[in-house]
C-alpha positions in Angstrom: -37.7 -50.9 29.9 -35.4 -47.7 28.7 -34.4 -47.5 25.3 -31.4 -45.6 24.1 -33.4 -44.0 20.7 -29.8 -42.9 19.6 -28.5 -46.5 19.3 -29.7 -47.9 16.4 -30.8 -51.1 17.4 -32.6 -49.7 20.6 -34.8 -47.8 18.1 -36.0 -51.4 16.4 -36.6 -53.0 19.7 -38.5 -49.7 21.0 -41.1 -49.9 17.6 -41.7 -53.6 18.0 -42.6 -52.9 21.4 -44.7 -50.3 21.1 -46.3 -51.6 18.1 -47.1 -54.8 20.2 -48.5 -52.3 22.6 -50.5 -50.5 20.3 -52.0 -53.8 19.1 -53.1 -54.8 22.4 -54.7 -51.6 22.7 -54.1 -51.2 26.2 -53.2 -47.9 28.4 -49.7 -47.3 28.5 -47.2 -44.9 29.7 -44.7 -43.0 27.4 -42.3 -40.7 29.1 -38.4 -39.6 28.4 -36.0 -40.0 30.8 -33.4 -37.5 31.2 -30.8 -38.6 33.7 -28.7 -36.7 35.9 -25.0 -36.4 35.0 -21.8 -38.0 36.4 -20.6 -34.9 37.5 -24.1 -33.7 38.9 -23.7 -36.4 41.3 -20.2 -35.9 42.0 -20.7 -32.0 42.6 -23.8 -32.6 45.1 -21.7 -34.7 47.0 -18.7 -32.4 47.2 -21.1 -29.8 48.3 -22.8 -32.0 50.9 -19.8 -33.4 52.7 -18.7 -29.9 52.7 -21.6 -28.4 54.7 -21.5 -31.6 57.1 -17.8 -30.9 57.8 -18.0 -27.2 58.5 -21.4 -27.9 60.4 -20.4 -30.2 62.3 -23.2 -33.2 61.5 -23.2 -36.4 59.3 -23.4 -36.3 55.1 -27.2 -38.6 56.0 -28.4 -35.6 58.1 -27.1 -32.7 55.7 -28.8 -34.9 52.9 -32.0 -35.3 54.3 -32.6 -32.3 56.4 -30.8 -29.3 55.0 -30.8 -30.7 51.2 -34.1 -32.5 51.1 -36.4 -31.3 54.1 -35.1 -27.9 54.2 -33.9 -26.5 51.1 -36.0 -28.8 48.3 -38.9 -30.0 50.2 -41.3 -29.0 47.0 -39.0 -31.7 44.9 -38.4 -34.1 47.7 -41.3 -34.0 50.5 -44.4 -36.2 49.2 -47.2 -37.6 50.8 -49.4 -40.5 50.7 -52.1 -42.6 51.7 -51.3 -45.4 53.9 -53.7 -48.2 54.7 -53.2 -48.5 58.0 -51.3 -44.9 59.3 -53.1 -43.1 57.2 -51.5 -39.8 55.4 -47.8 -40.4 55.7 -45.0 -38.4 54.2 -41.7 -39.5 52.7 -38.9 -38.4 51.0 -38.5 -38.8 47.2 -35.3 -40.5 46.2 -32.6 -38.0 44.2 -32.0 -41.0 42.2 -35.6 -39.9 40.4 -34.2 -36.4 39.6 -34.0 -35.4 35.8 -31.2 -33.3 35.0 -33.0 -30.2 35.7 -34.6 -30.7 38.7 -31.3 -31.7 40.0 -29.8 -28.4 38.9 -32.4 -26.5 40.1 -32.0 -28.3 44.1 -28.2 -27.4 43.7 -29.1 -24.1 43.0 -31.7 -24.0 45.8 -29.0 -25.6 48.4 -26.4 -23.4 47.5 -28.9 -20.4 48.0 -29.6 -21.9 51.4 -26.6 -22.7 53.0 -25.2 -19.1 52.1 -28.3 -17.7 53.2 -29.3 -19.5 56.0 -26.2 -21.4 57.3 -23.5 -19.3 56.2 -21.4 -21.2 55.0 -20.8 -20.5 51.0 -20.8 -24.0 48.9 -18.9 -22.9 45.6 -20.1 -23.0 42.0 -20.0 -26.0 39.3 -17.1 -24.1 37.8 -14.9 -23.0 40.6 -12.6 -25.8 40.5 -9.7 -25.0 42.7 -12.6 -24.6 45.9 -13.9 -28.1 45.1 -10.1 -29.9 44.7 -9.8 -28.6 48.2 -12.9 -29.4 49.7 -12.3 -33.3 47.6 -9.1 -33.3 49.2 -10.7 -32.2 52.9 -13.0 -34.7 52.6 -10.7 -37.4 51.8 -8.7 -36.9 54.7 -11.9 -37.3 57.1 -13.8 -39.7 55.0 -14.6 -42.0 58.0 -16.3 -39.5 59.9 -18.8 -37.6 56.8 
């Protein structure tokens, strides 16, 4: 369960519960979450559908290949033991990005698709760039 240790009544419900924990003297896990923003998500996207219009390929292939696979595969590429195939890899959701990891796969895409597709995916803070590539991407929605 999360708790929001800036609401008041979160804070309560988080020391009953770890107090109940620490009664049953059990192993637990403690860990805070940092979430990626609104506009983290929003921006990402933006950038994605971008690259899949002026490449030419779907927003699930840019995604997985050139965002995940490609540019981030030390965040996103992960391995494990299956029972019956043995060593398998898969891809780690984005969803389980903190804040900073997901700025730091930004950064890494943008570095890549300059660098290696060349195509340039603009800044957080160039705003007129990403009105028109929102507005581009509206238009051909049904195909990204």
């Amino acid at each position: 369960m999360l708790y929001d240790l800036r609401n008041p009544l979160d804070r309560e419900r988080f020391k009953r519960r770890c107090n109940a924990l620490y009664q049953k003297q059990g192993i637990v896990d403690l860990s805070e979450k940092t979430q990626r923003s609104i506009q983290q998500n929003k921006f990402l996207h933006l950038l994605l559908g971008y690259l899949a219009m002026e490449t030419g390929n779907t927003l699930d292939y840019v995604k997985e290949v050139f965002y995940k696979r490609t540019a981030n595969k030390e965040l996103f590429l992960r391995e494990k033991e299956d029972e019956i195939l043995g060593k398998v890899e898969y891809l780690r959701s984005s969803a389980d990005l903190s804040k900073e990891e997901m700025t730091l796969s930004i950064d890494r895409f943008r570095d890549w698709s300059s660098q290696t597709a060349g195509v340039y995916l603009p800044a957080a803070n160039e705003q007129e760039f990403l009105a028109s590539i929102e507005y581009e991407l509206s238009k051909y929605k049904q195909w990204v």
